[in-house]
C-alpha positions as CSV (number, residue, x, y, z in Angstrom):
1,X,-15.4,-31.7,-89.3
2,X,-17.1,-34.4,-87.1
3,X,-14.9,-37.0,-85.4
4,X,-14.0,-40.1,-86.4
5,X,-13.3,-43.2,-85.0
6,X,-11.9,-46.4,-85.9
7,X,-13.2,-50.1,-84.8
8,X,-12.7,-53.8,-85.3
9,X,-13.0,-57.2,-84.2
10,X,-9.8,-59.3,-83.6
11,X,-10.3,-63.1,-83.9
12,X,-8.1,-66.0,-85.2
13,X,-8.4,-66.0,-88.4
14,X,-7.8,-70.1,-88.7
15,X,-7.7,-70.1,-92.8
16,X,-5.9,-66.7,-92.8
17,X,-8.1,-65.2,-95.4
18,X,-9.2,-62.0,-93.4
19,X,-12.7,-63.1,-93.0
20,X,-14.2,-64.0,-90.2
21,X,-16.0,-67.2,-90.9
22,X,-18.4,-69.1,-88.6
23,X,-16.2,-71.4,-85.9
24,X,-13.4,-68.8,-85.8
25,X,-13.0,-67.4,-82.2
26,X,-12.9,-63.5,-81.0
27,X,-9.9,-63.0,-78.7
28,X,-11.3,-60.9,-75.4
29,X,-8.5,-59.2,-73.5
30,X,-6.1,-57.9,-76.7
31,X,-4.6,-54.7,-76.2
32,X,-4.9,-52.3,-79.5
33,X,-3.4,-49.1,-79.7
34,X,-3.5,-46.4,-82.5
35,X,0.4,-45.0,-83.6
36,X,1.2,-42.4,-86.0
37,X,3.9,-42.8,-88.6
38,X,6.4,-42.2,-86.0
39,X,5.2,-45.4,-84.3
40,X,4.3,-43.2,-80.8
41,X,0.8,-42.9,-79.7
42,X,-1.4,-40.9,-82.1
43,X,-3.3,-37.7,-80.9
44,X,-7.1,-37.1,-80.8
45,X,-9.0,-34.5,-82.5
46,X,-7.9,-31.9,-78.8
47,X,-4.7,-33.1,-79.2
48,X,-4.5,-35.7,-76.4
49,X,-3.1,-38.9,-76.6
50,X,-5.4,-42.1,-77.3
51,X,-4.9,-44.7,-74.7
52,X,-4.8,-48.1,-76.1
53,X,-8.2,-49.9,-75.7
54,X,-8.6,-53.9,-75.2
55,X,-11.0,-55.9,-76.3
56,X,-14.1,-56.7,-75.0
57,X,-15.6,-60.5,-74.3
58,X,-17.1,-60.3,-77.8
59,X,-13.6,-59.2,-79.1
60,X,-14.8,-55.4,-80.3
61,X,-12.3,-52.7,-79.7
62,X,-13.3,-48.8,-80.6
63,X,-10.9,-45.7,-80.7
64,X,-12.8,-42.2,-80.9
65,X,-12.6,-38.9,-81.2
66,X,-10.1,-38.9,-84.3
67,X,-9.9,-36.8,-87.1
């Protein structure tokens, strides 16, 4: 089975319908991690822990290597 991966853009979401429209900002510097149901830091495809990731300028986050 290949990897997976998960990835997103966190913004503020001014009319809080879970679109982001035109004029709504991307928020650079937000820490997102990945937790399993346990709520503790979920395990990559070799079985190492994936380190949160923050956000980049643009807002984009990306978490590999899962399965």
């Amino acid at each position: 089975m290949p990897p997976g991966a998960v990835s997103g853009t966190v913004w503020v979401d001014a009319d809080n319908d879970g679109v982001k429209d035109s004029g709504e900002a991307t928020l650079s510097g937000v820490m997102v991690a990945l937790l399993d149901a346990n709520g503790q830091p979920a395990k990559d495809m070799d079985g190492n822990t994936i380190s949160a990731v923050t956000t980049g300028t643009d807002g984009i986050y990306s978490l590999g290597n899962l399965y």
